[in-house]
PDB file of N, CA, C and O in Angstrom, chain B, residues numbered from 101:
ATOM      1  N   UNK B 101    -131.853-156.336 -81.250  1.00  0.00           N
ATOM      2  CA  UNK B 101    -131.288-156.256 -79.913  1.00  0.00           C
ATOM      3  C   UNK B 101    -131.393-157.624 -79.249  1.00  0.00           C
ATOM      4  O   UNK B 101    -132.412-158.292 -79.419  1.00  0.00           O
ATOM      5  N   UNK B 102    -130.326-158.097 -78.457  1.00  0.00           N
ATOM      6  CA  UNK B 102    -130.018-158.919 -77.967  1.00  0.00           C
ATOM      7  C   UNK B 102    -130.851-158.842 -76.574  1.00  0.00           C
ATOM      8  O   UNK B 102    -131.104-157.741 -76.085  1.00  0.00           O
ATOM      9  N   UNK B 103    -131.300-160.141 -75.904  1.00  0.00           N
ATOM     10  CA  UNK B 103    -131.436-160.149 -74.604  1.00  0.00           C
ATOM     11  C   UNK B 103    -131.281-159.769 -73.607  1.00  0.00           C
ATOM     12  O   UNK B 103    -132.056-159.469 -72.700  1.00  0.00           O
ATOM     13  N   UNK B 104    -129.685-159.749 -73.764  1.00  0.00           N
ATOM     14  CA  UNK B 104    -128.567-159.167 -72.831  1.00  0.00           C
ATOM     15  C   UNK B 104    -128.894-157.454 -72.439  1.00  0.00           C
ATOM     16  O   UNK B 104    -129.061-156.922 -71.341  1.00  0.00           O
ATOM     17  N   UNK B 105    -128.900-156.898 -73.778  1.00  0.00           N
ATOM     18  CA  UNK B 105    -128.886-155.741 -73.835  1.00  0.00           C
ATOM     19  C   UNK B 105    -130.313-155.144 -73.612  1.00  0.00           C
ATOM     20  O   UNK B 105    -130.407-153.923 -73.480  1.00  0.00           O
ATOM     21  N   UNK B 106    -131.417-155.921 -73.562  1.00  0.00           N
ATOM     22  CA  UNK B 106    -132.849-155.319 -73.295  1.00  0.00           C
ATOM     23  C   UNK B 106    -132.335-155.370 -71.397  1.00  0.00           C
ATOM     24  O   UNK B 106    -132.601-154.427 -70.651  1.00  0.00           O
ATOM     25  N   UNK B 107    -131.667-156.513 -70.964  1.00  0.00           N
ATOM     26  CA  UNK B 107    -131.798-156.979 -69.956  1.00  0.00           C
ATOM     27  C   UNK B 107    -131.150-155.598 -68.794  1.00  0.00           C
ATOM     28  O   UNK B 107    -131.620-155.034 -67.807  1.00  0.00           O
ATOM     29  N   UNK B 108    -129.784-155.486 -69.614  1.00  0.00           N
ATOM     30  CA  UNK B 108    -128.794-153.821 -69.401  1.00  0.00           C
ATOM     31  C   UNK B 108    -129.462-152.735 -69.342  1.00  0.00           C
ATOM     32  O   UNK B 108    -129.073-151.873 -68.554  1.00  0.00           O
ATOM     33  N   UNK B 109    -130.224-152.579 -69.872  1.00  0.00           N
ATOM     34  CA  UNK B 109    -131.367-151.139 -70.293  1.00  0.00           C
ATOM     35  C   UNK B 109    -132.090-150.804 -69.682  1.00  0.00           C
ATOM     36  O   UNK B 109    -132.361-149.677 -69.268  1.00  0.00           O
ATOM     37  N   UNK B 110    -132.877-152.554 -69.407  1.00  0.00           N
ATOM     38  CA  UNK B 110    -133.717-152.118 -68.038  1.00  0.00           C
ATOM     39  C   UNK B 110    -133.203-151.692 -66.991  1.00  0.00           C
ATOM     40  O   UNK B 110    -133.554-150.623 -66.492  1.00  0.00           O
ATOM     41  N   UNK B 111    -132.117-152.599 -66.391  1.00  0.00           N
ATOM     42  CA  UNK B 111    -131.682-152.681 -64.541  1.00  0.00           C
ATOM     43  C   UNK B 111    -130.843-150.797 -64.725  1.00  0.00           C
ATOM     44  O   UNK B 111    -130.968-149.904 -63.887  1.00  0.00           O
ATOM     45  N   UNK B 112    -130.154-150.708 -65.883  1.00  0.00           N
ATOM     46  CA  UNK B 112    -130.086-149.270 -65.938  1.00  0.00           C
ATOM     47  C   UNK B 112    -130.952-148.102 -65.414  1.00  0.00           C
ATOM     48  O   UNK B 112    -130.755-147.154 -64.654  1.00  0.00           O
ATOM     49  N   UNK B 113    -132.133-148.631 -66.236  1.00  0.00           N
ATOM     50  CA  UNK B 113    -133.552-147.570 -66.446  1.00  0.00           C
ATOM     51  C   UNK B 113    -133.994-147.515 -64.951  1.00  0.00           C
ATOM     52  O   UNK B 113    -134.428-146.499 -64.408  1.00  0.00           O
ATOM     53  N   UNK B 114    -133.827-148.764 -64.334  1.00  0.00           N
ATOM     54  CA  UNK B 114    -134.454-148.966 -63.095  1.00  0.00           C
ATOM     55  C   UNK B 114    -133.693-148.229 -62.166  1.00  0.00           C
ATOM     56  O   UNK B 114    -134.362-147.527 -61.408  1.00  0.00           O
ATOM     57  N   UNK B 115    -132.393-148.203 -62.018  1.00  0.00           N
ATOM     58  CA  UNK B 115    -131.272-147.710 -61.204  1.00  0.00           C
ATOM     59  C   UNK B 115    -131.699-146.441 -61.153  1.00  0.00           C
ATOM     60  O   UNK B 115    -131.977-145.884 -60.092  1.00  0.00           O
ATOM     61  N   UNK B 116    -131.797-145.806 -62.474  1.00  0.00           N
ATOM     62  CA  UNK B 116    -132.275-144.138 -62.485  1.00  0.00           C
ATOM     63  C   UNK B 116    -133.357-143.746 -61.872  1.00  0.00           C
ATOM     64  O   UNK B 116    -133.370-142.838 -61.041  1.00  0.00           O
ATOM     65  N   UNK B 117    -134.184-144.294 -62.176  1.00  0.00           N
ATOM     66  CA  UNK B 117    -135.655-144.276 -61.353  1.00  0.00           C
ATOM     67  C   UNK B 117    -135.638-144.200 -59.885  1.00  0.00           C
ATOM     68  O   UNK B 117    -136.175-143.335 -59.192  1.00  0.00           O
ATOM     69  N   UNK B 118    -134.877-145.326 -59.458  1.00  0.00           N
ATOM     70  CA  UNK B 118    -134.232-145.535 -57.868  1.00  0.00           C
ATOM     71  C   UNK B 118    -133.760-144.416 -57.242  1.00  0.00           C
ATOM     72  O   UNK B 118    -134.183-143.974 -56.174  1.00  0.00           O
ATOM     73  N   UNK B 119    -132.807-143.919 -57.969  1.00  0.00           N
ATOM     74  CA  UNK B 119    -131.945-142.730 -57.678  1.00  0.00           C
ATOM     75  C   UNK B 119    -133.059-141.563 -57.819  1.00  0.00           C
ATOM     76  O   UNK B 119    -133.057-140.905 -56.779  1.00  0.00           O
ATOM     77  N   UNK B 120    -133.749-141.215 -58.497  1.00  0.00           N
ATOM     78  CA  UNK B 120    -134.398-140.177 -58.848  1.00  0.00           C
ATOM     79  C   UNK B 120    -135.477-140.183 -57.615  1.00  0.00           C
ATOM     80  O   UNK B 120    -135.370-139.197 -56.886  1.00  0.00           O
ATOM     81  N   UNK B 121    -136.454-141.080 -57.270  1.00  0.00           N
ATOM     82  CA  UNK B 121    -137.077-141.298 -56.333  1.00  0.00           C
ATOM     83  C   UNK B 121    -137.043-141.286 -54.797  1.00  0.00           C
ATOM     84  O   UNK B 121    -137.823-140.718 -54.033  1.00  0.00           O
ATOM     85  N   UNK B 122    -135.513-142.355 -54.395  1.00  0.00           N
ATOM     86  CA  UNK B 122    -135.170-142.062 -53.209  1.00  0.00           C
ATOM     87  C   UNK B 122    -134.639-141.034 -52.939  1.00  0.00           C
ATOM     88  O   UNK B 122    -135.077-140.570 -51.887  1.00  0.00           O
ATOM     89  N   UNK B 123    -133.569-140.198 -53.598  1.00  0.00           N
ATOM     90  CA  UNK B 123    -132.815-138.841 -53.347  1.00  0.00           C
ATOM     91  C   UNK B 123    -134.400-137.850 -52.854  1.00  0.00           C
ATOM     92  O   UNK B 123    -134.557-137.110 -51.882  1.00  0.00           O
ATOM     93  N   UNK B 124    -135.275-138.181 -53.843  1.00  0.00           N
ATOM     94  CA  UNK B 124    -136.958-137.005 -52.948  1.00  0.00           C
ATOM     95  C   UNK B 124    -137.708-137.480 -51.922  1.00  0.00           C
ATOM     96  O   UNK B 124    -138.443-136.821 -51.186  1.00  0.00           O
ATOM     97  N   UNK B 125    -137.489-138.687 -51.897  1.00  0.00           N
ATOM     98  CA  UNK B 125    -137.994-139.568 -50.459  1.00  0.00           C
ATOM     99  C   UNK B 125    -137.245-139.037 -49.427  1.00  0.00           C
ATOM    100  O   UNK B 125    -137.733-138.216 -48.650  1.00  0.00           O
ATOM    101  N   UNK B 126    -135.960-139.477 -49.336  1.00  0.00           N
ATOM    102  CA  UNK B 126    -135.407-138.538 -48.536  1.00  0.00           C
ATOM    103  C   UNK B 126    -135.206-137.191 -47.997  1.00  0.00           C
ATOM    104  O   UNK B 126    -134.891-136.862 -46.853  1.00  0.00           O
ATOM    105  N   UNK B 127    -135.443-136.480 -49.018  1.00  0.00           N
ATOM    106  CA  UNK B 127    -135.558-134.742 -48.486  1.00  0.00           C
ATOM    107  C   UNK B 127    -136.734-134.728 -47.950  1.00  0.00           C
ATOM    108  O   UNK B 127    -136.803-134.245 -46.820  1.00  0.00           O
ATOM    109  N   UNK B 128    -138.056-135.270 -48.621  1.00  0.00           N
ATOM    110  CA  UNK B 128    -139.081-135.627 -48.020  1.00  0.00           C
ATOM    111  C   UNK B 128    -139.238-135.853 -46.501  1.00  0.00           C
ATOM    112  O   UNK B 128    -139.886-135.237 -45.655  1.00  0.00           O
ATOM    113  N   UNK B 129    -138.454-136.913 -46.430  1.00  0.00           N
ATOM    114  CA  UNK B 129    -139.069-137.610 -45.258  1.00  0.00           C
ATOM    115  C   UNK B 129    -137.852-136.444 -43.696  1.00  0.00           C
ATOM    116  O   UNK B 129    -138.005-136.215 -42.497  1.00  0.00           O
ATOM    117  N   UNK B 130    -137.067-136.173 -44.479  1.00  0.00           N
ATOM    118  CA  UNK B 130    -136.071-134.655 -43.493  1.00  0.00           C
ATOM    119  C   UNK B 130    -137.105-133.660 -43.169  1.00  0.00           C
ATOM    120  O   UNK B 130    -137.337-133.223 -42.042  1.00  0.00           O
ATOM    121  N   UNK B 131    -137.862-133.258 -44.548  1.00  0.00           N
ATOM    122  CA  UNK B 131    -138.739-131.964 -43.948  1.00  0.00           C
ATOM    123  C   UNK B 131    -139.602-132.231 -43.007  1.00  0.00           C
ATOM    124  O   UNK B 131    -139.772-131.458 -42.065  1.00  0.00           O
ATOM    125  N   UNK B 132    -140.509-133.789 -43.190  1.00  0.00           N
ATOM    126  CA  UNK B 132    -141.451-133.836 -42.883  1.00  0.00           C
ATOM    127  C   UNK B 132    -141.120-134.020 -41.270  1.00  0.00           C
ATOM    128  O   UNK B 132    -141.973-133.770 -40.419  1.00  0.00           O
ATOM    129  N   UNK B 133    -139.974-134.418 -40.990  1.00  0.00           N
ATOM    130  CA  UNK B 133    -139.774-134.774 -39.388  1.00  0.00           C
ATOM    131  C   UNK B 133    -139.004-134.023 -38.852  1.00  0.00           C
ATOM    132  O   UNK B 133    -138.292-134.416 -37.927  1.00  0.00           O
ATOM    133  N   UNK B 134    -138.955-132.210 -39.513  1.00  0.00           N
ATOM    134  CA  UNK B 134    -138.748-131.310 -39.182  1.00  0.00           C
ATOM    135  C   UNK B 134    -139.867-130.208 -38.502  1.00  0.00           C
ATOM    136  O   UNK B 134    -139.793-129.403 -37.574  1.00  0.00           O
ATOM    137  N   UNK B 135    -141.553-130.832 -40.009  1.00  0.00           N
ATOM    138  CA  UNK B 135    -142.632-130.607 -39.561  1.00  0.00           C
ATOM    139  C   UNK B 135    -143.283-130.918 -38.350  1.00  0.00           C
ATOM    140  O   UNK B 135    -143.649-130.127 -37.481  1.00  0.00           O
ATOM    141  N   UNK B 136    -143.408-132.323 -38.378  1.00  0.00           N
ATOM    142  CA  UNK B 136    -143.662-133.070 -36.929  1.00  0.00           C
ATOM    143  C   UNK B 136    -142.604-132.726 -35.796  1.00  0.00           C
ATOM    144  O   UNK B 136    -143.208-132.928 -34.743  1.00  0.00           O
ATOM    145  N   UNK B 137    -141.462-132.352 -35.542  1.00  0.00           N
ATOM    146  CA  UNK B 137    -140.997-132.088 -34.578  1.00  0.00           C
ATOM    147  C   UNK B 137    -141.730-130.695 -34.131  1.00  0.00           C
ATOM    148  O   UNK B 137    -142.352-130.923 -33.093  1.00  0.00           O
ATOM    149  N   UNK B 138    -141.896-129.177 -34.593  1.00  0.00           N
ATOM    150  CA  UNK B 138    -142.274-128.726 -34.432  1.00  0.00           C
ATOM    151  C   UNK B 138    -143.791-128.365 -33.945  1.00  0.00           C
ATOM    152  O   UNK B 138    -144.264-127.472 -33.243  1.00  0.00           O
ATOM    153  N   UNK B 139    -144.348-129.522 -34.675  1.00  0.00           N
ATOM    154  CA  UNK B 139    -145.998-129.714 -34.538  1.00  0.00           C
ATOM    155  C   UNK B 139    -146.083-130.191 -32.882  1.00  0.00           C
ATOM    156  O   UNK B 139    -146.960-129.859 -32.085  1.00  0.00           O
ATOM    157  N   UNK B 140    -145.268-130.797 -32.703  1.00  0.00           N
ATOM    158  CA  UNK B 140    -144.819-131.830 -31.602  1.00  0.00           C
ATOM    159  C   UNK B 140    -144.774-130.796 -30.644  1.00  0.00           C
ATOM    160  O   UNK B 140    -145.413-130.908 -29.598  1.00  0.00           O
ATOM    161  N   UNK B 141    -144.073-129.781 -30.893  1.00  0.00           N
ATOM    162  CA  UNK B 141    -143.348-128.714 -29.567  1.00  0.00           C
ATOM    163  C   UNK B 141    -145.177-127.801 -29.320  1.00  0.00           C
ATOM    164  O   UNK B 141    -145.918-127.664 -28.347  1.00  0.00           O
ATOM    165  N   UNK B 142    -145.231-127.474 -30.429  1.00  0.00           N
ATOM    166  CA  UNK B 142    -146.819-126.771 -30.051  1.00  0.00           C
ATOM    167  C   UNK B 142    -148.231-127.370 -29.546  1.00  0.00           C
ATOM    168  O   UNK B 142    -149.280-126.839 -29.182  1.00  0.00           O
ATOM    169  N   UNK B 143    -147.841-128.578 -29.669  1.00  0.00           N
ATOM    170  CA  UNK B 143    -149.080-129.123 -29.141  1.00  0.00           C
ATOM    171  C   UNK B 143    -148.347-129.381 -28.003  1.00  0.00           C
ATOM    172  O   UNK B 143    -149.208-129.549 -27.139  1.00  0.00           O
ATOM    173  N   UNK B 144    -147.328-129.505 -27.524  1.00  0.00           N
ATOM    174  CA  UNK B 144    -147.205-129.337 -26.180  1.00  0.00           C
ATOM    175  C   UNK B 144    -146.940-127.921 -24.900  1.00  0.00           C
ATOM    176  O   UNK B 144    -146.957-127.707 -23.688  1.00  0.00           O
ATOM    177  N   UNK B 145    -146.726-127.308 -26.107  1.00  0.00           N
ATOM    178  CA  UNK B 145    -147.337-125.494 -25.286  1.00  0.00           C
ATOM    179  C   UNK B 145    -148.185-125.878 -25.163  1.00  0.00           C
ATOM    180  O   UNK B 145    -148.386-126.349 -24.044  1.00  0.00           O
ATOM    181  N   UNK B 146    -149.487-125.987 -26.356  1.00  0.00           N
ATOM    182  CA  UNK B 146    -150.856-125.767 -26.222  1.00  0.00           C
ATOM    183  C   UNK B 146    -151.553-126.763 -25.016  1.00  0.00           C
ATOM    184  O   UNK B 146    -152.749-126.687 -24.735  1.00  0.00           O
ATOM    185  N   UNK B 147    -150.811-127.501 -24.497  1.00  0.00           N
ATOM    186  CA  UNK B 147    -151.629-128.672 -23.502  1.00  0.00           C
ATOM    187  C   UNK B 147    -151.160-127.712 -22.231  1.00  0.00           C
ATOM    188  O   UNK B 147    -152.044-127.252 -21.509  1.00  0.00           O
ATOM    189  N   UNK B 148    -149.896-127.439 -21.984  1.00  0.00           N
ATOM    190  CA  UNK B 148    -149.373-126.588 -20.718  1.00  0.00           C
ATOM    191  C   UNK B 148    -150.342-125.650 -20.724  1.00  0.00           C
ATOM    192  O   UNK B 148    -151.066-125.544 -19.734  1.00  0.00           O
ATOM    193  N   UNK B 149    -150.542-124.668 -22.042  1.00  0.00           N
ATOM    194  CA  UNK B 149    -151.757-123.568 -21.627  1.00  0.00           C
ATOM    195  C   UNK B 149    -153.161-124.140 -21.060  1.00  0.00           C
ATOM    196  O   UNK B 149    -153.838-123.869 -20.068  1.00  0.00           O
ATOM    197  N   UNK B 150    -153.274-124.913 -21.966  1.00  0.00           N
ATOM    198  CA  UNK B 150    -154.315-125.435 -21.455  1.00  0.00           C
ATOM    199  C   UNK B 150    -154.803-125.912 -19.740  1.00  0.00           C
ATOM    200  O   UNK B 150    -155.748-125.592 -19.018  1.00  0.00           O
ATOM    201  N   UNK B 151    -153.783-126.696 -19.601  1.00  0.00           N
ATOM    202  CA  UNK B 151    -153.606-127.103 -18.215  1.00  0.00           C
ATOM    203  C   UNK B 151    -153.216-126.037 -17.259  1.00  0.00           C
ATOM    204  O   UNK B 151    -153.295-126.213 -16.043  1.00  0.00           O
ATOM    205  N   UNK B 152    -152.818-124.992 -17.767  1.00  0.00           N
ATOM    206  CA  UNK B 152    -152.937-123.729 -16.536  1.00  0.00           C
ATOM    207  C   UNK B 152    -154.533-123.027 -16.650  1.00  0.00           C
ATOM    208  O   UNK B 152    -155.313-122.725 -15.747  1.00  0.00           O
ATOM    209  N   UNK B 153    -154.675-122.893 -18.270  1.00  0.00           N
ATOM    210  CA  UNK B 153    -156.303-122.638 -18.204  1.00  0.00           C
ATOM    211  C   UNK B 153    -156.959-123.198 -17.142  1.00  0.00           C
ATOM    212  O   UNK B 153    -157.365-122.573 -16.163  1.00  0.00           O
ATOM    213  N   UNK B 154    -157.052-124.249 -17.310  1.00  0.00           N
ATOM    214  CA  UNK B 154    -158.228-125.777 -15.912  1.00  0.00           C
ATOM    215  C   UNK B 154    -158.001-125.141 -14.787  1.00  0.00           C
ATOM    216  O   UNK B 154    -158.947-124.824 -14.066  1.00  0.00           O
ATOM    217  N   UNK B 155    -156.479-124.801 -14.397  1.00  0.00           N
ATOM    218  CA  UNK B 155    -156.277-124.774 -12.956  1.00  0.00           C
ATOM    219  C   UNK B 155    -157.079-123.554 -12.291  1.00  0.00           C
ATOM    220  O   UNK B 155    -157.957-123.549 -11.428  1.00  0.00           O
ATOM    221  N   UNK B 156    -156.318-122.289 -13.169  1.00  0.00           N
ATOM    222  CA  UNK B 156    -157.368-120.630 -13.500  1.00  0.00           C
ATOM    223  C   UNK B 156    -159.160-121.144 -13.058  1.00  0.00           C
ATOM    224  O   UNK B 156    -159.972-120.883 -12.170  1.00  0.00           O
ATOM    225  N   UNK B 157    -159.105-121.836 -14.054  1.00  0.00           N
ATOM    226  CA  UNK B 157    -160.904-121.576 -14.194  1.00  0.00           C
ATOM    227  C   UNK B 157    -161.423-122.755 -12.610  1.00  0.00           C
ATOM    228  O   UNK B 157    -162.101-122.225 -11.730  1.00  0.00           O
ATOM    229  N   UNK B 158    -161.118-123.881 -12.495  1.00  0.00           N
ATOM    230  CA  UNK B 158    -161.305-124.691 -11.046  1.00  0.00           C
ATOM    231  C   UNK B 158    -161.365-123.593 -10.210  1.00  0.00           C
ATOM    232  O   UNK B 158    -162.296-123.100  -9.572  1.00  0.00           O
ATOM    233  N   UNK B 159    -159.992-123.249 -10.354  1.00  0.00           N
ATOM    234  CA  UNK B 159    -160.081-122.188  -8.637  1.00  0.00           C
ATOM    235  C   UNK B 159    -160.686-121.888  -8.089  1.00  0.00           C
ATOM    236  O   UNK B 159    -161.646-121.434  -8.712  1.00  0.00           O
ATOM    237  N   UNK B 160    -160.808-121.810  -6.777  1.00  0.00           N
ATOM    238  CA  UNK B 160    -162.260-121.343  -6.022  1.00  0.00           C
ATOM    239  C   UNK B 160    -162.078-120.319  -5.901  1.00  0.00           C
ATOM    240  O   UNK B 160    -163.195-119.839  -5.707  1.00  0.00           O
ATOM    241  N   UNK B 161    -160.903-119.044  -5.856  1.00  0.00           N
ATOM    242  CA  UNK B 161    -160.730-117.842  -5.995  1.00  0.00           C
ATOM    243  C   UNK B 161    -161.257-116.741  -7.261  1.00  0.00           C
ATOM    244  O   UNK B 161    -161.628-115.569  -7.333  1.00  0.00           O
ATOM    245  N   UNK B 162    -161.054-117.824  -8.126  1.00  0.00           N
ATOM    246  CA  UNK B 162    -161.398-117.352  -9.852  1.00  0.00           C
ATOM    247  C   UNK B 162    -162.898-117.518  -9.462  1.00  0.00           C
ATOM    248  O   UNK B 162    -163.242-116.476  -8.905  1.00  0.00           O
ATOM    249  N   UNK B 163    -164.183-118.622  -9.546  1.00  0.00           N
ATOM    250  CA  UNK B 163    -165.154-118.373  -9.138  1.00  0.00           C
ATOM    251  C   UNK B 163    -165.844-117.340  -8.411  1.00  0.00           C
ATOM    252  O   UNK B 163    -166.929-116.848  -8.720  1.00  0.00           O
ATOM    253  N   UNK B 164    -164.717-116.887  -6.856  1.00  0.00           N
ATOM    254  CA  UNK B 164    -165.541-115.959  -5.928  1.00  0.00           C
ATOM    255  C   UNK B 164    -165.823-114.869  -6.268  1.00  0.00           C
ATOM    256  O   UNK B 164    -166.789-114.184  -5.933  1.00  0.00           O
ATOM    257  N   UNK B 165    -164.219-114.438  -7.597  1.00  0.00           N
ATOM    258  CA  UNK B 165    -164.390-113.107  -8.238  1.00  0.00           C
ATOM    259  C   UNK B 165    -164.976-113.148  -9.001  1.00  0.00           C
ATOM    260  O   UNK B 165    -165.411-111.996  -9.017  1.00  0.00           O
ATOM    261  N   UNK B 166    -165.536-113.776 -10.005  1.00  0.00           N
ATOM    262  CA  UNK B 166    -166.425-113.758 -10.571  1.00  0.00           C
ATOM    263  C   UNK B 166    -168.024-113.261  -9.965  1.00  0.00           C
ATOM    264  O   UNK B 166    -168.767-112.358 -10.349  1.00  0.00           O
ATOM    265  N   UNK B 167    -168.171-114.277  -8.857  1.00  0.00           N
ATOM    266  CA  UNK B 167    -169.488-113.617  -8.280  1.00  0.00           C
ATOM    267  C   UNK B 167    -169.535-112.685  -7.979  1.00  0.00           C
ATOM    268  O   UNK B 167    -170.599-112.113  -8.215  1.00  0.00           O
ATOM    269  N   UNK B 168    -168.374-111.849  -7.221  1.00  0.00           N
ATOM    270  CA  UNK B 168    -168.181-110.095  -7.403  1.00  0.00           C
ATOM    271  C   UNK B 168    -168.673-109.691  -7.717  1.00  0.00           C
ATOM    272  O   UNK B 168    -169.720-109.115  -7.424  1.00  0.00           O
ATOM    273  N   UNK B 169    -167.536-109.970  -9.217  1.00  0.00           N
ATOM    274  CA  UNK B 169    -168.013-109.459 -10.181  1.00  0.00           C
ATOM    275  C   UNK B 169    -169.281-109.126 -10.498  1.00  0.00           C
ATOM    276  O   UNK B 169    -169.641-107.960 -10.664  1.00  0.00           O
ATOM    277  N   UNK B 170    -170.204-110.367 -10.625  1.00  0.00           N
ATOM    278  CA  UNK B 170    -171.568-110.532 -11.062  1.00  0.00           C
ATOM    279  C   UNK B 170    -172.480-109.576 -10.315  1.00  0.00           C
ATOM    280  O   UNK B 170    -173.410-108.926 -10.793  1.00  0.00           O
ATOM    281  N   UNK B 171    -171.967-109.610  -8.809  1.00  0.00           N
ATOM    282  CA  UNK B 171    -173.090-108.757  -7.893  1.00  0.00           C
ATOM    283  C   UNK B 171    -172.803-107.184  -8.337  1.00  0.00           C
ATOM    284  O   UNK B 171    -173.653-106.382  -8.723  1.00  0.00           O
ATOM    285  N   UNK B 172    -171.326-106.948  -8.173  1.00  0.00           N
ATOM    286  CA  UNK B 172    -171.214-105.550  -8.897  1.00  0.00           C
ATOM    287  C   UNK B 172    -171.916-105.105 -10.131  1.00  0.00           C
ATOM    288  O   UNK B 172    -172.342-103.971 -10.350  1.00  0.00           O
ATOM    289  N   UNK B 173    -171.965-105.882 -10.712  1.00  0.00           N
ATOM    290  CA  UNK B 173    -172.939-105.520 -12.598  1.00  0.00           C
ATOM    291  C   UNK B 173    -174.564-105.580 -11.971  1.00  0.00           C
ATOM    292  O   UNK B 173    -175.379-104.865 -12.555  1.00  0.00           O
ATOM    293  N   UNK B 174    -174.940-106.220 -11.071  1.00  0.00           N
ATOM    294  CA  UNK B 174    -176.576-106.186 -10.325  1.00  0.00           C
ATOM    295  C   UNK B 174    -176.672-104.947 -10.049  1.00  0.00           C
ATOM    296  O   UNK B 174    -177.519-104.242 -10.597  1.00  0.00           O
ATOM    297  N   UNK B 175    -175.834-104.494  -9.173  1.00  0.00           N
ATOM    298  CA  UNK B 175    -175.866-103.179  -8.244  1.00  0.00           C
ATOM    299  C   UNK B 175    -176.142-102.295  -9.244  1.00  0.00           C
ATOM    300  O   UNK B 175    -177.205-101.714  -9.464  1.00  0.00           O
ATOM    301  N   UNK B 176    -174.904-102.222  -9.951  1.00  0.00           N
ATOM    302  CA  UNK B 176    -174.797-100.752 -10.560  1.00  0.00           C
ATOM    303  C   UNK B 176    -175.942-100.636 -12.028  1.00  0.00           C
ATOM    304  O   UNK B 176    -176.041 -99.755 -12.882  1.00  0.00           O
ATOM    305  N   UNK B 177    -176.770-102.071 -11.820  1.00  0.00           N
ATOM    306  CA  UNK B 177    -177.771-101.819 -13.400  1.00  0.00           C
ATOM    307  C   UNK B 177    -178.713-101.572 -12.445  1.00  0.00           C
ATOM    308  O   UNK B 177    -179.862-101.277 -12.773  1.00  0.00           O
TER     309      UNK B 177
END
């Protein structure tokens, strides 16, 4: 075999490889920023819940009932 033709074989061999690789890189990298978009949307519910949680629990209303609460469970034990 000629030079030429080791030289053909390779950039061939290589082309395939290329093709074979990027075509799964790509579906890859579609799912994955299908994953992260979604991941994206729930961690931003989860901060809104959250941040209504804080507001709930701060309240000075949520506290008072609580102590109510608390004195009612005194009483009745």
């Amino acid at each position: 075999m000629n030079l030429t033709a080791i030289f053909i074989v390779g950039i061939v061999c290589w082309a395939i490889v290329e093709l074979v690789n990027g075509g799964g890189k790509r579906k890859l990298n579609k799912k994955t920023d299908v994953d992260n978009d979604a991941l994206r949307q729930e961690v931003r519910a989860l901060k809104e819940r959250v941040e209504i949680l804080e507001r709930i629990v701060t309240d000075e209303k949520y506290d008072l009932k609580r102590q109510f609460d608390n004195l009612n469970k005194d009483n009745a034990a």
